[in-house]
C-alpha positions in Angstrom: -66.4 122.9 -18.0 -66.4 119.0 -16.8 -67.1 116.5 -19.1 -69.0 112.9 -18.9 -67.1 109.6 -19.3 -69.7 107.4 -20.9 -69.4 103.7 -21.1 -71.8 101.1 -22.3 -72.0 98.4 -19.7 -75.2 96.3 -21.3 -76.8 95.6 -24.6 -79.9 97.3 -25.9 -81.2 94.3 -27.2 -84.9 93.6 -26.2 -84.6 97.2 -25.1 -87.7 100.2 -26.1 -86.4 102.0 -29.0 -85.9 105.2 -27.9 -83.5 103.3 -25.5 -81.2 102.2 -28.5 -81.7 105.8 -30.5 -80.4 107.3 -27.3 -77.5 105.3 -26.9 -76.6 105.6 -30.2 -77.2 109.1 -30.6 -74.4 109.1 -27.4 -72.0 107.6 -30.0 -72.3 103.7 -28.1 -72.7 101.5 -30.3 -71.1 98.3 -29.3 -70.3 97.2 -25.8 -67.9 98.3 -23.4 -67.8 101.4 -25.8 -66.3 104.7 -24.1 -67.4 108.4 -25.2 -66.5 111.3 -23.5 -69.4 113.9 -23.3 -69.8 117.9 -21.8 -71.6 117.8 -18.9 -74.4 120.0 -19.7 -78.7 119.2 -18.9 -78.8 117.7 -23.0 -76.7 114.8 -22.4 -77.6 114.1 -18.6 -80.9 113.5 -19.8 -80.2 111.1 -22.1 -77.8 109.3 -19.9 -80.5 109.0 -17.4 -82.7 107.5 -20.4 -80.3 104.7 -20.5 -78.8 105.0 -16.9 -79.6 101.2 -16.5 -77.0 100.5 -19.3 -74.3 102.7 -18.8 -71.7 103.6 -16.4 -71.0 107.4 -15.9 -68.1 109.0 -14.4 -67.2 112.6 -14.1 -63.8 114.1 -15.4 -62.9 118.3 -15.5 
């Protein structure tokens, strides 16, 4: 199974709550943060919640 690189790219400040929940929920909590993530329909959804604040790369 592939897993999701993760990496917070811009802050969540000013951003909708559910915005910063999700990011932190993902484990980002501080800029230029990396997490590594199974690529399942779960956490795709939530990285296309924040999509505007993260970069995402795919590793297997």
């Amino acid at each position: 199974m592939s897993q999701l690189k993760i990496k917070l790219v811009k802050s969540t400040i000013g951003k909708p709550k559910n915005q910063k929940l999700t990011a932190i929920a993902l484990g980002l909590t501080k800029l230029q943060r990396t997490v590594t993530k199974p690529n399942n329909e779960y956490i795709r959804g939530m990285v296309a919640t924040i999509s505007h604040l993260v970069e995402v790369e795919e590793v297997s």
